[in-house]
VODREN-297618 format. One line per field, with one value per residue (C-alpha): chain; x, y, z; residue in one letter. Coordinates in nm, 3 decimals, m for minus. Example, Ala and Ser with C-alpha at 12.3 -4.5 7.8 and 13.67 -1.06 7.14 Angstrom:
% residues 2
mol: [A;A] $
px: [1.230;1.367] $
py: [m0.450;m0.106] $
pz: [0.780;0.714] $
type: [A;S] $
This chain:
% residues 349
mol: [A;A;A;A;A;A;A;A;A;A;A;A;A;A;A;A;A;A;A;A;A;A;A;A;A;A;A;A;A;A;A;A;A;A;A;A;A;A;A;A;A;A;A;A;A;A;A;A;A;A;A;A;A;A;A;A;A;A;A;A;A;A;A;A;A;A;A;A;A;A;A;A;A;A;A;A;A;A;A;A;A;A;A;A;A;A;A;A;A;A;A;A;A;A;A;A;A;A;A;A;A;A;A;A;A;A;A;A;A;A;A;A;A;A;A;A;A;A;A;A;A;A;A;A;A;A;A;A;A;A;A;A;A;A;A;A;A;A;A;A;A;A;A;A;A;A;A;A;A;A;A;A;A;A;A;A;A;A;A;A;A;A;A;A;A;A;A;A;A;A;A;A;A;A;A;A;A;A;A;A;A;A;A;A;A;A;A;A;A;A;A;A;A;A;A;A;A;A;A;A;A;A;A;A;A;A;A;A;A;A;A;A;A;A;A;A;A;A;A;A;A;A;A;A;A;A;A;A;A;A;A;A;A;A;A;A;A;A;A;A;A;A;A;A;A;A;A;A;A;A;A;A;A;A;A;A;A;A;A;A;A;A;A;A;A;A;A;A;A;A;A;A;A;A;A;A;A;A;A;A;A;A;A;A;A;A;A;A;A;A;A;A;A;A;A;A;A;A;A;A;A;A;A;A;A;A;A;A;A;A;A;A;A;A;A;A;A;A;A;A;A;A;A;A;A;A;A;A;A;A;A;A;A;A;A;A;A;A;A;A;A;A;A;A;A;A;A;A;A] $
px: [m0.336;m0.424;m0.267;0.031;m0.170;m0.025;0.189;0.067;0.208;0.064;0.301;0.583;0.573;0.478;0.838;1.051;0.900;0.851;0.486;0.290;0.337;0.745;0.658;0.459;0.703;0.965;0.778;0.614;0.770;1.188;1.272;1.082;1.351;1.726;1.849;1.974;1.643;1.454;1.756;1.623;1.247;1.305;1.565;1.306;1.003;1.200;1.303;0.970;0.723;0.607;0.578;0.434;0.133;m0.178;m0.217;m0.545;m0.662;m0.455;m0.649;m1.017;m0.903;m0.775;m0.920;m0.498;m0.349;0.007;m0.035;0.058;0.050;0.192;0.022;0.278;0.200;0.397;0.387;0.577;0.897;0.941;0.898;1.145;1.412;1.370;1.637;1.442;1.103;1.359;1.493;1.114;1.013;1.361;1.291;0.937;1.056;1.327;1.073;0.828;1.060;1.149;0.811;0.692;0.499;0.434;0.443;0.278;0.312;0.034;0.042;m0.258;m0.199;m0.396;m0.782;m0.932;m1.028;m0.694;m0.601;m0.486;m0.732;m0.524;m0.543;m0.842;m0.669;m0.435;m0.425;m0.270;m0.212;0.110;0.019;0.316;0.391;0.114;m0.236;m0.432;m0.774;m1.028;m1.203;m0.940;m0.907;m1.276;m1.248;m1.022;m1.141;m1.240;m1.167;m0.753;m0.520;m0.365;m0.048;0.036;0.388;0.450;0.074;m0.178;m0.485;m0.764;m0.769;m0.527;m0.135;0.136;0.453;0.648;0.972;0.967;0.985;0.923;1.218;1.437;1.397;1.450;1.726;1.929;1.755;1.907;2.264;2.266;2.102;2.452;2.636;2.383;2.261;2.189;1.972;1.787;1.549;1.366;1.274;1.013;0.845;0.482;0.365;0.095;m0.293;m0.206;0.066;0.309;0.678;0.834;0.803;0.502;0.344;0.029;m0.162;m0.114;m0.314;m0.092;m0.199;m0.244;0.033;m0.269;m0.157;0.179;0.505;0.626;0.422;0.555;0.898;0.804;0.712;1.053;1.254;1.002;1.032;1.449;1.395;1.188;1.426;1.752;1.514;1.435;1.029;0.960;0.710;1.047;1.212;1.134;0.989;0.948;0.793;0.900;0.613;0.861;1.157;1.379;1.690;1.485;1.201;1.415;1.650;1.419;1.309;1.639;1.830;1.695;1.745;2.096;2.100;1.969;2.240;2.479;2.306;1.996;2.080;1.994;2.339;2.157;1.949;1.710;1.607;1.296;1.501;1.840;1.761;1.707;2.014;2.224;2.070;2.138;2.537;2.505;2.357;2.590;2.953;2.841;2.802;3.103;2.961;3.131;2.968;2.993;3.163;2.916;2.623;2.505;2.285;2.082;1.904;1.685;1.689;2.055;2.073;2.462;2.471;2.485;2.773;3.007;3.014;3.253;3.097;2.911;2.611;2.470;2.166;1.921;1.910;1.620;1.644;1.387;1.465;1.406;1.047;0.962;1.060;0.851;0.543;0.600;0.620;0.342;0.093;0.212;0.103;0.462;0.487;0.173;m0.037;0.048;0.147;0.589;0.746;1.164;1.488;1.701;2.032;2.209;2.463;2.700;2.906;3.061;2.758;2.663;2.932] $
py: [13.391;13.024;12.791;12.520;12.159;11.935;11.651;11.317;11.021;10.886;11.179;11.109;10.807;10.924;11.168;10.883;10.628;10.345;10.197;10.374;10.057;10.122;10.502;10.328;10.062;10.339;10.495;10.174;9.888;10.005;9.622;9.527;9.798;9.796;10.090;10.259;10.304;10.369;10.664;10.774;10.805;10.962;11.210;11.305;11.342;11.572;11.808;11.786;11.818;11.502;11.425;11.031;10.875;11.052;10.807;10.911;10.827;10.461;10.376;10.479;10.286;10.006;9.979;9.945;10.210;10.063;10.193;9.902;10.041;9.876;9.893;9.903;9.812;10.098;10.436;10.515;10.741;10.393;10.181;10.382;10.398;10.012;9.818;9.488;9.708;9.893;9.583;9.469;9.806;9.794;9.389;9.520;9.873;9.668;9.439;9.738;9.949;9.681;9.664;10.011;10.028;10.330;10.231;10.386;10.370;10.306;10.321;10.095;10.332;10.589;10.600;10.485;10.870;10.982;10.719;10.935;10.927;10.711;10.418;10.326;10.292;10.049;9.722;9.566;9.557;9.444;9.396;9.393;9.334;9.269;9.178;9.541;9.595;9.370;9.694;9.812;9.499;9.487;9.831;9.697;9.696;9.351;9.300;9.438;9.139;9.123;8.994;8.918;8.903;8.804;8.724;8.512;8.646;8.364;8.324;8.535;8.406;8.514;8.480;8.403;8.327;7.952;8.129;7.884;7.653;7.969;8.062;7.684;7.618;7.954;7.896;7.538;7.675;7.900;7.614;7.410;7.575;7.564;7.880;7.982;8.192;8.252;8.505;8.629;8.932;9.016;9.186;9.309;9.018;9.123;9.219;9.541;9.770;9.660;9.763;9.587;9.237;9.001;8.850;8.615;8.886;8.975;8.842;8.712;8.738;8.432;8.310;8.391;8.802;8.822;8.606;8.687;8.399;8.164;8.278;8.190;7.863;7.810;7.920;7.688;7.412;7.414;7.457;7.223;6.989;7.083;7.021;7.413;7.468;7.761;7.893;7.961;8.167;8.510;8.712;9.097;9.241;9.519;9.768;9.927;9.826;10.123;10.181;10.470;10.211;9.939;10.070;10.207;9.790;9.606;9.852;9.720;9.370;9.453;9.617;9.340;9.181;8.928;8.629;8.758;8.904;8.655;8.528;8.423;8.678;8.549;8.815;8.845;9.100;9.225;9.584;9.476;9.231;9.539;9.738;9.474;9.484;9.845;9.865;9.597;9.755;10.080;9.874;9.656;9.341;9.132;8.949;8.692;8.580;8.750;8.836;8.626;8.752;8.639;8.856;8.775;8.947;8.941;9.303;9.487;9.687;9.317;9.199;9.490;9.581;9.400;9.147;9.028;8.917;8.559;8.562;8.458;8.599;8.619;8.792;9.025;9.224;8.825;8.860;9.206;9.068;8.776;8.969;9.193;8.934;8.766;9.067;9.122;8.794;8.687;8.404;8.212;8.336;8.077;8.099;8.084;7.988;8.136;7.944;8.160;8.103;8.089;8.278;8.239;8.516;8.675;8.784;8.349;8.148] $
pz: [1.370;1.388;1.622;1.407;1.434;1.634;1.531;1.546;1.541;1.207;1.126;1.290;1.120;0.784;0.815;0.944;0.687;0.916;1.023;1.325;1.518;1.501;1.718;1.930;2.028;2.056;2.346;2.451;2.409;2.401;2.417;2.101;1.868;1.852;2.032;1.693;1.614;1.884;1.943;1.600;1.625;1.960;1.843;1.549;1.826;1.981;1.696;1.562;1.898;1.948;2.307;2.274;2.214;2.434;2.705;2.783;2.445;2.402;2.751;2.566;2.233;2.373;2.737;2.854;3.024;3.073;3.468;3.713;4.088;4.386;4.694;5.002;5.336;5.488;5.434;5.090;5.290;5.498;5.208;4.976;5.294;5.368;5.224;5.176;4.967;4.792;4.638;4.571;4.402;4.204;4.053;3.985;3.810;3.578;3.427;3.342;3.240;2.994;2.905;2.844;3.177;3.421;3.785;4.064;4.392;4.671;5.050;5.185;5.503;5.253;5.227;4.889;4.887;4.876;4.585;4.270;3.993;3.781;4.044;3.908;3.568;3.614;3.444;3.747;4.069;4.337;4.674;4.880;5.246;5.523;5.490;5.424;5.517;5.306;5.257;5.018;4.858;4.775;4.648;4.357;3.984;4.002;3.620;3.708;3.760;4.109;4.265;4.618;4.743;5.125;5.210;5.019;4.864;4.810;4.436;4.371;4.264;4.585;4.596;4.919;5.050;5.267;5.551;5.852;5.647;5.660;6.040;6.115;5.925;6.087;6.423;6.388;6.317;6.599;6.839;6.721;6.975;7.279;7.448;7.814;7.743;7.415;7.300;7.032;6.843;6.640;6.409;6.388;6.554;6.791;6.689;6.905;6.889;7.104;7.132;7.388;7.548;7.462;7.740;7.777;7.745;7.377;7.072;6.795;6.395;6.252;5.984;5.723;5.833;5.855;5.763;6.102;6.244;5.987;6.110;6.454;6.371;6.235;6.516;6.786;6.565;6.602;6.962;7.043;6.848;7.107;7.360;7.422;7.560;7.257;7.578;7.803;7.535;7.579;7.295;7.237;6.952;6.732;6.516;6.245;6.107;6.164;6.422;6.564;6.644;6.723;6.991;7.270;7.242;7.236;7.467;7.797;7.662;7.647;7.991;8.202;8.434;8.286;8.419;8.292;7.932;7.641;7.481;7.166;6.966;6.709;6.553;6.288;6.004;5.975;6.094;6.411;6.420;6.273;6.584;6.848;6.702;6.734;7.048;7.183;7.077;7.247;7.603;7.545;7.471;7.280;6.973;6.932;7.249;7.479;7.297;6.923;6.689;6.404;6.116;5.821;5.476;5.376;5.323;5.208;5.503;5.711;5.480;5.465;5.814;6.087;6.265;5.946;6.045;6.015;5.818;5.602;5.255;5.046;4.710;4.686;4.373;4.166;4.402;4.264;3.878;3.945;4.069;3.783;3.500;3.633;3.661;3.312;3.161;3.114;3.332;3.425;3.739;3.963;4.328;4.374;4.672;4.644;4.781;5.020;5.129;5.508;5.487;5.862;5.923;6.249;6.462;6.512;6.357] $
type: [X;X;X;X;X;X;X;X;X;X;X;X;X;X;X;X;X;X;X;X;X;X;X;X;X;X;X;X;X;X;X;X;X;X;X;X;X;X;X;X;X;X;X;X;X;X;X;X;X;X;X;X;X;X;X;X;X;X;X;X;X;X;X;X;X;X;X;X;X;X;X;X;X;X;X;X;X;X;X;X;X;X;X;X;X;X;X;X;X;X;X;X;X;X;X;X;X;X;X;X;X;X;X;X;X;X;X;X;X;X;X;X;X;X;X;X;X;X;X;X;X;X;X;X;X;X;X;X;X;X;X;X;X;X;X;X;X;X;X;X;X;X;X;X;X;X;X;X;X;X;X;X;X;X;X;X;X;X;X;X;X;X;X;X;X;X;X;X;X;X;X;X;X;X;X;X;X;X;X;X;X;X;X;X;X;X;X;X;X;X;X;X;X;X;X;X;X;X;X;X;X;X;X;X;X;X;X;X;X;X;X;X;X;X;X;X;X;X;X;X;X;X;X;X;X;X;X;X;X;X;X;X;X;X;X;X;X;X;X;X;X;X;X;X;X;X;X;X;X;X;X;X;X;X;X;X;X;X;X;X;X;X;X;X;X;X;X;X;X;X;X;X;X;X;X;X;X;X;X;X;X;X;X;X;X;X;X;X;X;X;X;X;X;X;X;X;X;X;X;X;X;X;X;X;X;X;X;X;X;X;X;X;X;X;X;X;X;X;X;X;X;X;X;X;X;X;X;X;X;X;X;X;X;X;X;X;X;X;X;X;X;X;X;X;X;X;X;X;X] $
């Protein structure tokens, strides 16, 4: 009993009477058919077999495999559960999606060994978050286009948020009303893991490895300007952005005696200003009367909640559309720098 031959999509299009190019665009390209027929040809595939073109063979015949991966600087459970790379991945998914494009997601926390085989096949890649090693860089198909968002790349297009503008602009709004004490917190800041207070001791990255430093530049630049020494303010530095992470850091912060607790909070991402409010009801402390606090990101959790938080927002679903677009060929390769917005609510009005 022989085995029924396969349908193909010179078929396909042979039965639906419209050109092989028309199929392809239905599974390919949605945006380039009215959804009518592109319903039609997909509703026909269906009855008849036809599960889409063989990717395996459009990658041979036309050296494209429609595969763009994003490489993440966290692991991909943190990266999916983090507000601020969930927006990213979401702006980059729309624009693909729109485009007929497969994404795939990388953690640069994973060897090159434990890439999946179709890493190697992608037309593009999205590098997104903190400087990974140059040894997975280099290990790149040089001939694949590459886009860096929130860290620069020599040669390469980035896109960034002005972050050292940002920081001084909210650092200079909460400077308005004049501390006693000020503080701040960061994030990923030091060389060496550290989760706690930086002293002397530590080694900074450079602003060329993490926007953190740019950040830091913006909130010493508004203190120096009310006539705060940025080398008085105390810092501590935080290594994930989770509550879990957070709170073992900013809980003996919030413990010290009155005359000795920071009344100002600058704080490098609204998770940790969202665990400082947390962390601050539970002892009593009043925000903003006793306590003020600062965030960066301008994530929904900082808005709906009660005190809103004072923040900076940054709209990082138009960043992951942008990278996407450009590692597309839509928009020219060129490096983008995106406004963001203050936005003063109750935490540090």
């Amino acid at each position: 009993m022989s085995t029924p031959r396969r349908i193909t999509l010179k078929d396909l299009a042979r039965e639906l009477g419209v050109s092989t190019a028309t199929v392809s665009n239905a599974f390919n390209r949605p945006d380039q058919l009215s959804p009518a027929l592109r319903e039609r040809i997909l509703g026909e595939a269906k009855r008849l077999g036809y599960r889409g073109p063989d990717a395996k063979a459009r990658s041979l015949r036309t050296g494209r495999s429609r595969i763009i991966a994003v490489i993440l600087a966290e692991s991909l459970t943190y990266s999916l559960n983090d507000a601020v790379a969930s927006e990213f991945l979401s702006g980059v998914a729309e624009v693909l999606d729109a485009q007929g494009h497969t994404l795939l997601l990388l953690s640069s926390r994973q060897t090159q060994a434990q890439f999946p085989g179709s890493a190697s096949m992608a037309d593009g890649f999205i590098v997104y978050g903190l400087m990974p090693s140059p040894t997975l860089l280099e290990s790149l198909p040089s001939q694949a286009a590459l886009v860096a968002a929130d860290f620069d790349i020599e040669g390469r297009p980035a896109i960034h948020v002005d972050n050292e503008a940002a920081c001084q602009a909210i650092a200079r709004h909460a400077l308005a009303t004049p501390p006693r004490r000020p503080a701040i917190v960061n994030l990923r800041l030091t060389a060496e893991p550290c989760n706690g207070p930086i002293t002397a001791s530590h080694r900074l990255l450079g602003a060329e490895q993490t926007i953190t430093r740019s950040r830091l530049t913006g909130f010493h630049r508004a203190l120096a300007e009310h006539g705060i020494d940025p080398a008085g303010v105390p810092m501590w530095n935080i290594e994930e952005n989770t509550f879990e992470v957070c709170a073992p850091v900013l809980a003996p912060i919030l413990d010290l005696p009155g005359d000795e607790r920071p009344d100002l909070l600058l704080c490098m991402s609204d998770r940790i200003a969202l665990t400082a409010l947390t962390l601050a009801e539970q002892r009593g402390l009043r925000v903003p009367e006793d306590l003020r606090i600062t965030g960066f990101d301008g994530i929904a959790e900082g808005q709906y909640r009660a005190p809103r938080l004072t923040t900076v927002r940054q709209d990082s679903t138009e960043k992951g559309r942008m990278a996407a677009r450009m590692i597309l060929g839509l928009t020219p390769p060129t490096s983008s720098l995106l406004a963001t917005e203050l936005m003063v609510g109750d935490s540090c009005p």
